[in-house]
C-alpha positions as CSV (number, residue, x, y, z in Angstrom):
1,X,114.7,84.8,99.1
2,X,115.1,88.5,98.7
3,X,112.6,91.3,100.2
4,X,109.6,92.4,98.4
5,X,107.8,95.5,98.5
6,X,103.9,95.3,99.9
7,X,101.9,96.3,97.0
8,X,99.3,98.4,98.8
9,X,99.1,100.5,102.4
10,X,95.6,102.3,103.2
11,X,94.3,103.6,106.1
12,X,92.0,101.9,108.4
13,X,88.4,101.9,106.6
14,X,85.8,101.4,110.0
15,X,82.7,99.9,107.9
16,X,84.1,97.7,105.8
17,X,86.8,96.0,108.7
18,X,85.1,96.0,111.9
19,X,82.7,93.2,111.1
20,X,85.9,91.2,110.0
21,X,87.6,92.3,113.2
22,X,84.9,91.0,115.6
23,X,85.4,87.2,114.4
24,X,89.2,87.8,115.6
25,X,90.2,87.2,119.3
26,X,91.4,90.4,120.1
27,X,88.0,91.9,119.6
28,X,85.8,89.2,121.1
29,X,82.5,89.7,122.8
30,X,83.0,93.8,121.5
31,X,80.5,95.0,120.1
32,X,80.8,97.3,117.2
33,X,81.2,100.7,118.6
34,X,83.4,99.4,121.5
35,X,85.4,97.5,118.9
36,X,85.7,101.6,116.7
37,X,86.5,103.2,120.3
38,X,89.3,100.9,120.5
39,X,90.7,101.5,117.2
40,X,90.1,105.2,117.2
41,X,93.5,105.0,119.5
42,X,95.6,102.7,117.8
43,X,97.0,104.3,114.6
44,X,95.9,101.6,112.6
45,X,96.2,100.8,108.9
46,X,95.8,98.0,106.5
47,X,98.7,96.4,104.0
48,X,98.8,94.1,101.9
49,X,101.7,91.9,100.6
50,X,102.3,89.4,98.0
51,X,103.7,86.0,98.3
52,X,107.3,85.9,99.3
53,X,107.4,89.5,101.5
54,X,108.8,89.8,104.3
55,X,106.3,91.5,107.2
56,X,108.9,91.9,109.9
57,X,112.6,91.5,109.0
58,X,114.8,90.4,111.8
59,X,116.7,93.0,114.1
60,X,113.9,95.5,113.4
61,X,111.5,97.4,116.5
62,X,108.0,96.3,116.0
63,X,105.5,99.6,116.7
64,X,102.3,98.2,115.3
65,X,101.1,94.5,115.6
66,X,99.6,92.7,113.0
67,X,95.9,91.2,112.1
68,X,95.8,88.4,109.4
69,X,92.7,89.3,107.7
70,X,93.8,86.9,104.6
71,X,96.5,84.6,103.7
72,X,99.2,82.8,105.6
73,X,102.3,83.9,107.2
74,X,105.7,81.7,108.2
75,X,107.6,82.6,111.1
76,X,111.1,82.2,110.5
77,X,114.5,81.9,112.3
78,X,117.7,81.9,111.3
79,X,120.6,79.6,112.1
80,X,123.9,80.7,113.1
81,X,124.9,79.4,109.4
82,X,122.9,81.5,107.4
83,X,119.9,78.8,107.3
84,X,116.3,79.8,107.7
85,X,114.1,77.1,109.9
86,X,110.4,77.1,110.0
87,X,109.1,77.8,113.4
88,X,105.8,78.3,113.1
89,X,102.5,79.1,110.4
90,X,100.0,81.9,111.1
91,X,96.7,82.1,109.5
92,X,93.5,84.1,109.4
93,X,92.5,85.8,112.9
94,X,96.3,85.4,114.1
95,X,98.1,88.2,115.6
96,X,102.0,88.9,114.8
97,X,104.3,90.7,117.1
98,X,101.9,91.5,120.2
99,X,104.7,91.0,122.0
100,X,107.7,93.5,120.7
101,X,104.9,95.9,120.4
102,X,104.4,96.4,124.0
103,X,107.7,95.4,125.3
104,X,109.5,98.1,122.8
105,X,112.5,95.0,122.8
106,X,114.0,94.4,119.3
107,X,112.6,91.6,117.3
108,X,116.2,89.5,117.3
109,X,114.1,86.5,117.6
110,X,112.3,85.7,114.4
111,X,110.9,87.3,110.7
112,X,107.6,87.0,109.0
113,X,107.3,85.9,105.5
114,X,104.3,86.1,103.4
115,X,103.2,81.9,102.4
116,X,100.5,83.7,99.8
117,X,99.1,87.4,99.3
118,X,98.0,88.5,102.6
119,X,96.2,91.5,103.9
120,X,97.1,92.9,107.2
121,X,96.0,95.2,110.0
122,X,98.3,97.0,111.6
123,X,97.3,98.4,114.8
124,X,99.6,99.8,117.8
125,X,98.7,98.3,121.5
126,X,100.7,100.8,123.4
127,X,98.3,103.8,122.2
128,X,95.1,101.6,123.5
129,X,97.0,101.0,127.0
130,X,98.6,104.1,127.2
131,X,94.8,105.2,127.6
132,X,93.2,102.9,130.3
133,X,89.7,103.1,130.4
134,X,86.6,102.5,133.5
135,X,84.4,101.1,130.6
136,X,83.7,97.7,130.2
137,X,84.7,96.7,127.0
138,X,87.8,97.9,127.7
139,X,88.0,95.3,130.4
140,X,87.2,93.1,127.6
141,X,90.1,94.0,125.5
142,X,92.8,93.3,128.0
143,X,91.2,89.8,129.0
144,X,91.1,89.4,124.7
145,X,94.9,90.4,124.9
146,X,96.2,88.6,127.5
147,X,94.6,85.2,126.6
148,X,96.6,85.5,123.4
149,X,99.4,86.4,124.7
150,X,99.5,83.7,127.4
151,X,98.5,80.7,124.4
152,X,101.3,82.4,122.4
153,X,103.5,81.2,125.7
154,X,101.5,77.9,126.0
155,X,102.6,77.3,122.1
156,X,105.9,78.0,122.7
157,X,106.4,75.8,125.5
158,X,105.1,73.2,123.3
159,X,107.6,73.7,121.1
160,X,110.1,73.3,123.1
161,X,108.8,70.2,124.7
162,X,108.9,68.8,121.2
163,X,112.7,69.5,120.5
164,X,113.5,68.2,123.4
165,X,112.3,64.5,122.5
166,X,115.4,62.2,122.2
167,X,114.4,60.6,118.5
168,X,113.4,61.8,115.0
169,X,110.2,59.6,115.6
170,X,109.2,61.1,118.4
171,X,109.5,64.8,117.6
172,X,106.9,63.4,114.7
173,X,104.6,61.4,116.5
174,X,104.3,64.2,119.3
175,X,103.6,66.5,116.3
176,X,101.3,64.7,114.5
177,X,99.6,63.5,117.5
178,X,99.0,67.3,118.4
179,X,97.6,68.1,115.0
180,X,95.4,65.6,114.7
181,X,93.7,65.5,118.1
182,X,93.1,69.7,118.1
183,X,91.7,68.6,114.7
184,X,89.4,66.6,117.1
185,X,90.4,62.8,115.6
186,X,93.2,60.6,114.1
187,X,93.7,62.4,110.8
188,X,95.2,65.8,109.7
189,X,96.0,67.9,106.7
190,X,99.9,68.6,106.7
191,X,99.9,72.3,106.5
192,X,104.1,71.7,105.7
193,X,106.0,70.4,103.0
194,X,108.4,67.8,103.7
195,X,111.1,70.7,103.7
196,X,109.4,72.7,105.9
197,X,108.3,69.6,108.6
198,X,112.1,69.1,108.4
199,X,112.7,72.8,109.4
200,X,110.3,72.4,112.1
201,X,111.6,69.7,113.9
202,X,115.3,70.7,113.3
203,X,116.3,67.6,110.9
204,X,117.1,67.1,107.4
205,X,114.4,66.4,104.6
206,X,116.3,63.0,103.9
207,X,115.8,61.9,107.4
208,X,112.5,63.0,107.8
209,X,111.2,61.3,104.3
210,X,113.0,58.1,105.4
211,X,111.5,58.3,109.0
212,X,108.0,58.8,107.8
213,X,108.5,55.9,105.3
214,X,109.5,53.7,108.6
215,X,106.6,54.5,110.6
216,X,104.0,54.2,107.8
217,X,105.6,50.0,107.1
218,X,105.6,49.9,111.2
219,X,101.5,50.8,111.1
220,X,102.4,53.6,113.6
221,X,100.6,55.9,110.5
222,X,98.7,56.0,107.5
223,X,100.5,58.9,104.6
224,X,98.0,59.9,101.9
225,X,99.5,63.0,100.1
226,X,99.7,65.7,102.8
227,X,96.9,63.6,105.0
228,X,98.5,62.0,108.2
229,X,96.5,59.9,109.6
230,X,97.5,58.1,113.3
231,X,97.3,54.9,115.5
232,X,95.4,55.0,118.6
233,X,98.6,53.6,120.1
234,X,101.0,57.2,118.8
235,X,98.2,58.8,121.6
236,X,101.2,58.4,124.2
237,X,103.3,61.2,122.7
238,X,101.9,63.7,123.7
239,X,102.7,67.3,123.7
């Protein structure tokens, strides 16, 4: 899918973002004029982009991480054939990039694509650290920051742990497992398409329609639509 231009940049507007920025993670437990002190060094602006952009190509240096204020982002890799693989969704309140931003390393990894028309804040990190500061909400921030960067780590590990199941089945039953327990019981909504579940555990479509189709005449799950729901029994994979 080819590149599409954002369709609006503006520069940071303080009263009509900051009480949208102190229901995200990075600005928690600031209060208003700590959360304006902050962003007063971060050359910050707002985009927005329509569905199908792409935020952050690959091989590009990231200078300004990004707020979801609205809409839904896919991270992305690409295989060594040319094929692009799902790694991940971001929604509302997430943060892309934190990472290349204040490591300065190229973004070889991964791009961004835009799932529906987002708005994004744009912020850079290194002009808020560059200029430490005694004051406690400061303090704040950096706690803020490094939670998320240390449950971005946690997420990845998880990942991994999940590719690194022997079977089809239980890449799925360790997924759906996760998803529906953080959802706090035995059903979730399937944020994926079939395609895109298939991207995410590294398999084919075919194999993953057939696969779910197994488990659902084994009992193991319940398919409604895009509603999993689980068996106490699927509780032993775990992520």
């Amino acid at each position: 899918m080819g590149k599409r231009r954002c369709c609006a940049c503006n520069t940071f507007t303080k009263m009509e973002n900051i009480a949208e920025l102190q229901k995200n993670k990075l600005f928690e437990s600031l209060k208003p004029n700590d959360i304006e002190r902050l962003i007063d060094h971060a050359d910050c602006y707002i985009k927005e982009y329509q569905k199908g952009s792409d935020v952050y190509p690959s091989d590009s240096h990231i200078t300004h991480a990004g707020i979801i204020l609205k809409g839904d982002i896919d991270v992305l890799h690409t295989s060594i054939h040319g094929d692009e693989e799902i790694i991940g969704r971001d929604t509302v309140g997430d943060i892309i990039g934190p990472a290349f931003c204040i490591t300065g390393m190229l973004n070889d990894l991964s791009h961004f694509r835009v799932r529906n028309d987002v708005k994004m804040l744009f912020f850079n990190i290194n002009r808020i650290l560059e200029n430490p500061k005694t004051d406690e909400y400061y303090s704040i921030f950096i706690r803020n920051l490094t939670n998320i960067l240390a449950t971005n780590n946690i997420i990845l590990n998880r990942k991994i742990r999940l590719l690194t199941r022997k079977s089809l089945r239980e890449k799925l039953l360790a997924y759906f497992t996760y998803q529906a327990k953080k959802d706090g019981g035995k059903s979730f909504v399937l944020a994926f398409t079939r395609e895109q579940l298939a991207q995410y555990v590294c398999s084919e479509r075919s194999s993953v329609c057939r696969e779910l189709g197994k488990m659902q005449d084994e009992g193991l799950i319940r398919v409604n639509g895009n509603v999993i729901t689980i068996n106490d029994d699927t509780l032993i994979y775990e992520l």
